[in-house]
N, C-alpha and C positions, 0 to 999 in steps of 0.2 A: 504493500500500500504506500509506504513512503517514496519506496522508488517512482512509482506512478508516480507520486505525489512530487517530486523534486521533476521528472519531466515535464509537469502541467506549468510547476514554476517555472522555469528555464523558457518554456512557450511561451505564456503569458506575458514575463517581461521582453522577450523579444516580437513580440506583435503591439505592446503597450511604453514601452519606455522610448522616452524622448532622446533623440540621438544626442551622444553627449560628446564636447570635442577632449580627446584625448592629450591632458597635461600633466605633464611632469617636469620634474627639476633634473639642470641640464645632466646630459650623460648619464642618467639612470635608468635601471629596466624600467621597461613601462607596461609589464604584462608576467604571468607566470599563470602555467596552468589552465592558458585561454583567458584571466582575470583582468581586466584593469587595472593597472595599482599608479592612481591616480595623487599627488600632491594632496596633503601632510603626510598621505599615505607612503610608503615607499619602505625599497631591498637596499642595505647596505649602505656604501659610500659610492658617491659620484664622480663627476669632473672636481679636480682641485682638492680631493680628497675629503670633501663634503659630507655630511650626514643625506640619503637620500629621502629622509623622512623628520616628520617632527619630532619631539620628545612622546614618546606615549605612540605613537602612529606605527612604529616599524612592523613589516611582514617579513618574515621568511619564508625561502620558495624552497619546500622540499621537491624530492622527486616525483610524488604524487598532485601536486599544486600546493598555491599560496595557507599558511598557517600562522596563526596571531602572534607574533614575537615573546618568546619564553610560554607559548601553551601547547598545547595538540589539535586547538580549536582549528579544523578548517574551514577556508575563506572560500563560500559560494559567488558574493558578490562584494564588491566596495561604489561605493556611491558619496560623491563630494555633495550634489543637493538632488535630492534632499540629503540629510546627512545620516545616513544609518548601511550598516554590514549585513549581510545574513552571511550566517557562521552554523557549523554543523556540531549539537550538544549534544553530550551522552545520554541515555534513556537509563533511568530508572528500573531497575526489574526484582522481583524478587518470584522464584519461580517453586513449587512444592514437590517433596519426597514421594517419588510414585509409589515408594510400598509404605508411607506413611503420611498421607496427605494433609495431617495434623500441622507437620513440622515443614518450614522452608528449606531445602539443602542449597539453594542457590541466593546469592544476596548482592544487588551493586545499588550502590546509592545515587550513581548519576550526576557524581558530584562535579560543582565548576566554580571555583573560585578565579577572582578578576579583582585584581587592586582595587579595593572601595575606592581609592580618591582616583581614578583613572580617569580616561576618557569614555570609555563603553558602560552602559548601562541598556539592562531587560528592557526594548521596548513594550510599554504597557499596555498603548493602543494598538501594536499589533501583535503581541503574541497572549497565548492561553497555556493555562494548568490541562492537559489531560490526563486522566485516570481508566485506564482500561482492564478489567478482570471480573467476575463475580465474586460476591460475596467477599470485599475488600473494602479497607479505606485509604487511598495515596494521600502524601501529604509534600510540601516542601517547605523547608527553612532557612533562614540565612545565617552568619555566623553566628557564633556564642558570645558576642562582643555586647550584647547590650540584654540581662534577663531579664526577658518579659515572659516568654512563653517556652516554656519546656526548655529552657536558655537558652534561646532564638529571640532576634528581634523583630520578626515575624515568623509566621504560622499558618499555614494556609491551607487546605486541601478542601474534597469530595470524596463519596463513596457509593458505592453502586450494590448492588444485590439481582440476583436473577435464581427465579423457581425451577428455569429449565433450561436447555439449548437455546429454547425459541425464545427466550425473554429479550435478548439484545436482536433488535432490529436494524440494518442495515441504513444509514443514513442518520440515525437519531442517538444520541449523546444527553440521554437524561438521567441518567443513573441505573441503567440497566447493561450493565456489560461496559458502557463508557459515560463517563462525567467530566464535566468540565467547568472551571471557575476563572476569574478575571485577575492577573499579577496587578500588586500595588506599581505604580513608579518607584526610579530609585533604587533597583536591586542590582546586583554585582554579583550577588553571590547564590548557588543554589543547593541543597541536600534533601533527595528524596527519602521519604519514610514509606511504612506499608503496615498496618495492625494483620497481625495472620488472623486468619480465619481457618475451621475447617473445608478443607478443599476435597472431603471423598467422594462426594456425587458428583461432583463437575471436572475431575482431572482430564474426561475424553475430551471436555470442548474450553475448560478456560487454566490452563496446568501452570500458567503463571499470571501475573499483576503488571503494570509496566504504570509508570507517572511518567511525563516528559514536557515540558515547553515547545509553543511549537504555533509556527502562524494559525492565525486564528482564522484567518479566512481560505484557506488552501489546504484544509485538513477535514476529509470528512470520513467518518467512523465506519467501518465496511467490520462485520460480525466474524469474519474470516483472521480479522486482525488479533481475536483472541487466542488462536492458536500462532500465530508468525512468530516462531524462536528465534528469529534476523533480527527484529525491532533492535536495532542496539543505538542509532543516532538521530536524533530528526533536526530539522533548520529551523532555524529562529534568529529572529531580527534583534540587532543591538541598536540603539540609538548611543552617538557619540557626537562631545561636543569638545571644543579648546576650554579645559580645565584647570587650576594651580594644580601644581607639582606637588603631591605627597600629604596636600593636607586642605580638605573642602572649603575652610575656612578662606583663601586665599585666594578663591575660584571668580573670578572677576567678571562683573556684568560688563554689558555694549558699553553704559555710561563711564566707565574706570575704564577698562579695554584699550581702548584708541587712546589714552593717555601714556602708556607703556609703550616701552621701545619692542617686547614681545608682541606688540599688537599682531592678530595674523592675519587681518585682513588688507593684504599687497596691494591690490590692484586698485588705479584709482577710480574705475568702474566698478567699484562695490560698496555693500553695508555690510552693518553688525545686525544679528536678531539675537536675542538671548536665549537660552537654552529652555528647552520644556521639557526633560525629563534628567532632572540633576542641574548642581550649578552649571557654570560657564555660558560660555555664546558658540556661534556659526558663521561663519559669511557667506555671503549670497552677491551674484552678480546683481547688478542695478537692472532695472528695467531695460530691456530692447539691447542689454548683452548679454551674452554668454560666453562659458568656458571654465575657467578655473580661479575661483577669488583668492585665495592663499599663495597665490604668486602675480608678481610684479609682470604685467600687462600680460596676466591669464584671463580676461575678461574681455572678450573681441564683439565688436556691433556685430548685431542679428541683421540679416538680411531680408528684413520682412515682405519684400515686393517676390522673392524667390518664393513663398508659399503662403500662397494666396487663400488655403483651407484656412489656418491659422491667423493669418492676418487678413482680412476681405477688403476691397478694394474693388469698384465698380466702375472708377473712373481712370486715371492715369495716378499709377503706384513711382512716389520715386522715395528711396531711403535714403534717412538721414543720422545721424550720428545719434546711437540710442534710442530709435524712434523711427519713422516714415510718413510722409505726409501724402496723402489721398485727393485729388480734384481735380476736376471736368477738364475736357478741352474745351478750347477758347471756342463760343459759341454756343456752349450748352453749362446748365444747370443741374445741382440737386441737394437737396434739403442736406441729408449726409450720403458723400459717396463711398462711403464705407461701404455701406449697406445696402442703398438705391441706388438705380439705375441713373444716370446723367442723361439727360434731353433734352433740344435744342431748347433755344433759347429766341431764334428768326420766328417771324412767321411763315405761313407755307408757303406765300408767294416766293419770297428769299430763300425757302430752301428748295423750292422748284429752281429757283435761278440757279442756286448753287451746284442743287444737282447737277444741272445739264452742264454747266461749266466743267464742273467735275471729270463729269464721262466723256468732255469733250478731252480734255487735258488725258482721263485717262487712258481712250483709247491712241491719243496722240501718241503716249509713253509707252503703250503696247506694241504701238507701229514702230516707235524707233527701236524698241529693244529688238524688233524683229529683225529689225533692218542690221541691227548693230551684230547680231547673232549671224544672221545669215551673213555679213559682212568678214566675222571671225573662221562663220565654218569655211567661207571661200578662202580665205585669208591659210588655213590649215590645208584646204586640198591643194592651192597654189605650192604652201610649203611642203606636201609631202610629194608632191607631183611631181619640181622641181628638183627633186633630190635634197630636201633637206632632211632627213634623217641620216643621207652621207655626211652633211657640210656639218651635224654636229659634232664630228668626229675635229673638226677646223679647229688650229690654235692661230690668236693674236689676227683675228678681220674684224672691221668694222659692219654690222649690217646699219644700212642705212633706207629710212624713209622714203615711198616714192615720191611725198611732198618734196623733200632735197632735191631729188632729181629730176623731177617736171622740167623747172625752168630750163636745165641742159638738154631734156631729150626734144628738141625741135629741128626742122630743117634745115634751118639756116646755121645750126655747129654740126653737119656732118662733114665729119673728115675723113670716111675710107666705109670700104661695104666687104665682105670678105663672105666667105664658103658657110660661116658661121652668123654672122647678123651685119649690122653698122654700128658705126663708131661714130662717138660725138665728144666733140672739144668743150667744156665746158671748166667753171670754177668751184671749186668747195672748199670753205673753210680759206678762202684766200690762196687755195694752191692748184695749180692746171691739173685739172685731169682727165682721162678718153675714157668714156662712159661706152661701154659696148654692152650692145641690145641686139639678141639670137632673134631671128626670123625663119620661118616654118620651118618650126619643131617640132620631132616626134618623141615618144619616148623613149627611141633612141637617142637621141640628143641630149634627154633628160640628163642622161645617165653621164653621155660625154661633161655636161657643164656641169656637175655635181664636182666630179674628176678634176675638171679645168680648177673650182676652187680649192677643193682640196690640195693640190699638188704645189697652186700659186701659194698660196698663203703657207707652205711650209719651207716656201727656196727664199733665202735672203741673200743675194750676188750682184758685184755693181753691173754684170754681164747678162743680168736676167732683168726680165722686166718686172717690179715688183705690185702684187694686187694689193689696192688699197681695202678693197670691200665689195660687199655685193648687197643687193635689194633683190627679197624673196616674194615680197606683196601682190606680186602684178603674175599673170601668165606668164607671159614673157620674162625671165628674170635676166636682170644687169650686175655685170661685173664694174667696179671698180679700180682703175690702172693710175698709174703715176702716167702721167703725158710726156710723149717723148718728142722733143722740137721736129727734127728732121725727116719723119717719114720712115718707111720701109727703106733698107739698101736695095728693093726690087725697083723702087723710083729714082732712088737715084739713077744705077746703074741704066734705065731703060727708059723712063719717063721723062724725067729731068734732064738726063744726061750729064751732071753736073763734074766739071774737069775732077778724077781725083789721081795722085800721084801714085806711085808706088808704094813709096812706107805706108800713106795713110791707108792704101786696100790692105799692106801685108800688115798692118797693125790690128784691123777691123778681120782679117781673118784668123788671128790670132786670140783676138779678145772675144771672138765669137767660140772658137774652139776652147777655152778658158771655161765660158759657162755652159756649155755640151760636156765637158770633163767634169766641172762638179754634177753636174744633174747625174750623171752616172756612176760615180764613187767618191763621191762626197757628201753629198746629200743622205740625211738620216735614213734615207729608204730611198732605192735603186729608181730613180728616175728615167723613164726610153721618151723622149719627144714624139715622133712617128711621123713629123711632117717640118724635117729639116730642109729650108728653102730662102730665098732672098728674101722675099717676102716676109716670112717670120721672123727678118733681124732688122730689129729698128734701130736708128742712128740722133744719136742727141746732138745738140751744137760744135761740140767737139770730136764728133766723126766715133763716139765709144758706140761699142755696139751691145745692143741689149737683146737676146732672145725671146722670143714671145708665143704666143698662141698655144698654151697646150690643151689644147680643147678635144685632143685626140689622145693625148698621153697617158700612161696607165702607171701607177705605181704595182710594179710589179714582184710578186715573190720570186724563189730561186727556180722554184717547180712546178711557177705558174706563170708561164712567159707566153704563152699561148693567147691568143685574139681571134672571136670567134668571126670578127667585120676586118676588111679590108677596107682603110681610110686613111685620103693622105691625097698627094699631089702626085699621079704617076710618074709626070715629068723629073720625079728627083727620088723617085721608089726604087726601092732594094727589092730588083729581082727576087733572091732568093725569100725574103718575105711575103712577096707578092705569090710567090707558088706556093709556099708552105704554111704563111698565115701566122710564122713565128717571127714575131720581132724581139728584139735582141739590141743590144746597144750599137752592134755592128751594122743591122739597119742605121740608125744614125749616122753611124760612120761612110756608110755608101754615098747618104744623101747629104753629108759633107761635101765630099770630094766632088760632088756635083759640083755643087757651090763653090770652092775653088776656085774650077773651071771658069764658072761664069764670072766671076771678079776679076780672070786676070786673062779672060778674050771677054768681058764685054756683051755676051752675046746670048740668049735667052736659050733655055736647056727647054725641047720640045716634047713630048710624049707623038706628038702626030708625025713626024717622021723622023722615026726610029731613035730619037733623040741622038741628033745628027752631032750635038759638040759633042756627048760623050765616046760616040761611035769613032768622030777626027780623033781625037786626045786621044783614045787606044789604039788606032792603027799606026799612028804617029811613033808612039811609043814599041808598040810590036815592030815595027820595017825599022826599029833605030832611028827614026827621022830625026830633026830639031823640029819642034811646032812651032815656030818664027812668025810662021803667017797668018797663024791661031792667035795668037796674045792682040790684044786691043794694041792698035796703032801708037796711043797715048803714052802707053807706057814701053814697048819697045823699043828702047833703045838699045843701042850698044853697051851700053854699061848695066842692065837692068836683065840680058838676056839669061845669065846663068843664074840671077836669084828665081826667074820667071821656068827655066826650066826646072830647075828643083820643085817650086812650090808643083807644076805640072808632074811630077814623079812622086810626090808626097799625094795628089790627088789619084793618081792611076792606080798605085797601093790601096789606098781606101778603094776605088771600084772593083777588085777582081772579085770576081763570082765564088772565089772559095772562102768563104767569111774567115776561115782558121788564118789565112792569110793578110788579110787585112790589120793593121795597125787599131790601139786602140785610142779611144780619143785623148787619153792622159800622154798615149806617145806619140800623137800628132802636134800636143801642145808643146813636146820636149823640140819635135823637129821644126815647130814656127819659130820657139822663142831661142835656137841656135842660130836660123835665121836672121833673126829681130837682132840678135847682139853683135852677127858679123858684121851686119849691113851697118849697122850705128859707127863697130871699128874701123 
């Protein structure tokens, strides 16, 4: 029955108890045994090697849970407010001689002694005397310290009688098998007694007695309990207050309390109440806080607008420090909005206006959020369409807005149209840049300019052209480049025609082989260009040359060199890539040595027949010839013939069809720049 009875408790306060915020003093447990052991309350020493409890408060945590310090008493619950324990008391029993039910053979008195001047005392209001047995009287007493009664300073019991089995009814506690009486306040201390009585008609159903303490509202008498030889503990509430140490006398009301440097009530959101069962007091948080009064700012504002069962509220809830204040919106009324509803305050013709204003506004706000939505979702399929789930792989690019970029993309800054989109000259941020905009795109393409940023944004070389940034926003998405003054070398050399000498082409073929060398073993990941040509090397004011376009380029692993599309400019394409579909750095290399060619004859490298300068250059080279009559006029001199045929013999190397043969472009750079340093000597 108790056990029953201790799980209905356990239920009960977890369906009915106010959630309580859990305080304690610094660096101490704050639990034992699934317990709260909440401030005065508290195990040992703390931080700083502190007491973690008051005087009179300490628990110890056995192995089994929390017990009262210096008892065997254990702690079911601790509670700061209200301020009372429930703690598990010995039961009374005295049980009779089966072969002589005259005499008792078994005897415990269920004794509990607690410092009279303590802090715990018997709560009165909630706990009871019971007496359970037939034909018995239980009794209990306090200590022998003051004779009044049998040398007790109180005295107190019931007694019960029953004719048969059937006399004690299940549910009823009248003196039939169970009785029960009301504890004074004020007790500490307990000792049960028991008058024997003959027990020979009744040993089958009541063979012992039991007296016990025991909540008075969570205990109810079930006739089965006369026979339970378990009975040995039940629960029972203590009330405890902040009492003097050692001597009652001393025990200090609220009014003297707060005068004392012991005061215990810390926080400055609390009171004193005085104690109702024994001297001393308690503290309590102040209205509209909670938490823990006994410590320095354990008492934190309630949040009353967060539960609204508790605090009601019918208009607009806002909290306030210790409090919360309740009232309408602006427009309407009510007597208390606590309680009542709030309503307006116009009349109907103004709240018709308002109405329709309203709906106007609010389908307005429905329309934009649509718009603003569908603007996002587009906004996402452009980015993922575009390849930007590759570009987040990108370190160090600006994305930038197609507001920025509007003003640039017009027809009046295009400066070049390429395989890939147009290019426009425009300003950002005060510094030139060629804003390039891809034209009929597939998702193939997607994929190429995903690549194109990836690759730009990871090469930093004064020989490479460097990407400022890209805009994802639009279908069409835009790269970002530093602006390069002078054009492609494909305009110079063919469009412009503009004089250039010797050093400045064998420099520009030099510094172009510089950044084709890094792109392929320098670069943190193996860069292939795939569309090496005049065209893709652009020239600053100083004639440096910068690489560009990798709009086709692949960052490639060791054992994934393979390309499932064939792309590029045939006119400058490595055969063997073209039949096998592998490109390789040595592709590069091939469409080098194109290049070359054309820098130092002048003369445009064709795919439409049979790409005629490469086809001269190699037979040239095969019959022994000199190609004298190959080299641009310009530079043909006599003094210029043997640097001219070198660089022609460093190009015919890069074209031979067996790539194992070909030079790489780190030792094209070694064969420009012994060049570069003779011709200076």
């Amino acid at each position: 029955m108790l056990t029953a009875f201790l799980l209905l408790l356990a239920a009960a306060a977890a369906a009915t108890e106010t959630p309580e915020r859990v305080v304690v003093a610094h660096g101490c447990q704050s639990s034992c045994g699934g317990v709260d052991i909440r401030y005065p309350f508290g195990i040992g020493v703390g931080a700083g090697g502190r007491d973690c409890f008051r005087e009179g408060f300490e628990i110890d945590c056995v192995y089994d849970g929390p017990v009262l310090a210096n008892t065997t008493l254990r702690v079911v619950q601790l509670s700061v407010d209200p301020a009372e324990s429930l703690v598990m008391l010995p039961v009374g029993r005295m049980c009779y001689n089966a072969t002589d039910p005259r005499r008792a053979e078994e005897y415990s008195h269920g004794e509990t002694l607690m410092n009279k001047h303590g802090v715990y005392r018997f709560s009165s209001a909630r706990n009871m005397l019971v007496v359970l047995g037939c034909n018995t009287m239980g009794t209990i007493g306090s200590d022998k310290t003051t004779r009044l009664v049998d040398g007790y300073s109180y005295y107190l019991g019931c007694m019960n009688f029953c004719n048969s089995s059937a006399s004690a009814q299940d549910g009823q506690c009248a003196s039939l098998g169970c009785c029960h009486v009301d504890i004074p306040p004020g007790l500490t201390h307990n000792y049960f007694r028991f008058r024997e009585y003959d027990h020979t008609s009744m040993m089958d159903y009541s063979p012992c007695d039991y007296a016990f303490l025991v909540d008075r509202t969570n205990y109810t008498f079930r006739r089965s309990d006369l026979l339970r030889d378990t009975l040995r503990t039940s629960p029972v509430w203590l009330d405890w207050a902040i009492r003097g140490a050692g001597d009652d006398s001393v025990s200090l009301s609220c009014a003297q309390a707060n005068k004392t440097k012991e005061y215990a009530c810390l926080s400055n959101q609390s009171y004193c109440v005085d104690a109702t069962n024994g001297p001393g007091y308690n503290c309590n948080c102040s209205e509209g806080y909670e938490g823990n009064a006994y410590l320095v700012a354990g008492c934190t504002n309630i949040d009353e607008c967060a539960d609204s069962n508790k605090y009601p509220c019918k208009g607009v809830c806002r909290d306030t420090q210790g409090s919360y204040q309740c009232t309408c919106p602006p427009g309407y009324g009510s007597d208390d909005p606590k309680t009542q509803r709030c309503t307006p305050k116009f009349p109907p013709a103004a709240q018709i206006c308002i109405g329709v204003i309203g709906g106007i506004l609010a389908i307005t706000l429905v329309a934009f959020i649509i718009i603003i939505r569908k603007e996002k979702r587009k906004t996402r399929e452009f980015y993922e369409k575009n390849g930007g789930l590759t570009l987040e792989k990108a370190k160090v690019i600006k994305l930038f807005k197609m507001e920025e970029l509007k003003p640039i993309l017009k027809s009046s800054n295009v400066i070049g149209k390429g395989g890939f989109g147009e290019v426009y000259k425009g300003v950002l941020d005060n510094v030139l840049v060629a804003v390039k905009k891809p034209i009929g795109r597939n998702v193939q393409e997607n994929k190429q300019f995903a690549n194109e940023v990836i690759i730009q944004s990871q090469v930093i070389h004064k020989n490479i052209v460097r990407l400022i940034g890209c805009c994802l926003e639009v279908d069409s998405p835009l790269l970002v480049y530093e602006f390069i003054s002078k054009g492609s070398m494909h305009d110079i050399l063919h469009e412009f025609r503009e004089p250039l000498n010797l050093d400045v082409r064998l420099s520009i073929v030099l510094e172009s082989a510089h950044g084709l060398a890094y792109m392929h073993s320098q670069a943190h990941t193996k860069i292939l260009h795939g569309d090496v040509k005049p065209a893709n090397i652009l020239l600053d004011d100083n004639f440096v040359p910068k690489i560009s376009d990798f709009g086709i380029s692949r960052l490639i692993a060791v054992d994934k060199e393979h390309t499932a599309n064939i792309i590029g400019d045939m006119s400058y394409m490595d055969p063997v890539y073209l039949q096998t579909g592998l490109l390789t750095e040595k592709s590069d290399v091939y469409s080098f040595g194109v290049v070359i060619l054309e820098v130092i004859s002048r003369k445009k490298a064709t795919h439409a027949d049979n790409n005629n300068l490469v086809t001269s250059f190699l037979e040239s080279h095969k019959e022994g010839k000199k190609a004298t009559e190959l080299f641009d006029q310009e530079i043909a001199g006599a003094g210029n013939l043997e640097l001219l045929d070198t660089l022609a013999g460093i190009a015919v190397e890069c074209l031979s069809l067996d790539v194992d043969q070909r030079p790489s472009m780190t030792d094209v750079v070694a064969h420009l720049l012994t060049l570069s340093r003779l011709r200076v000597l």
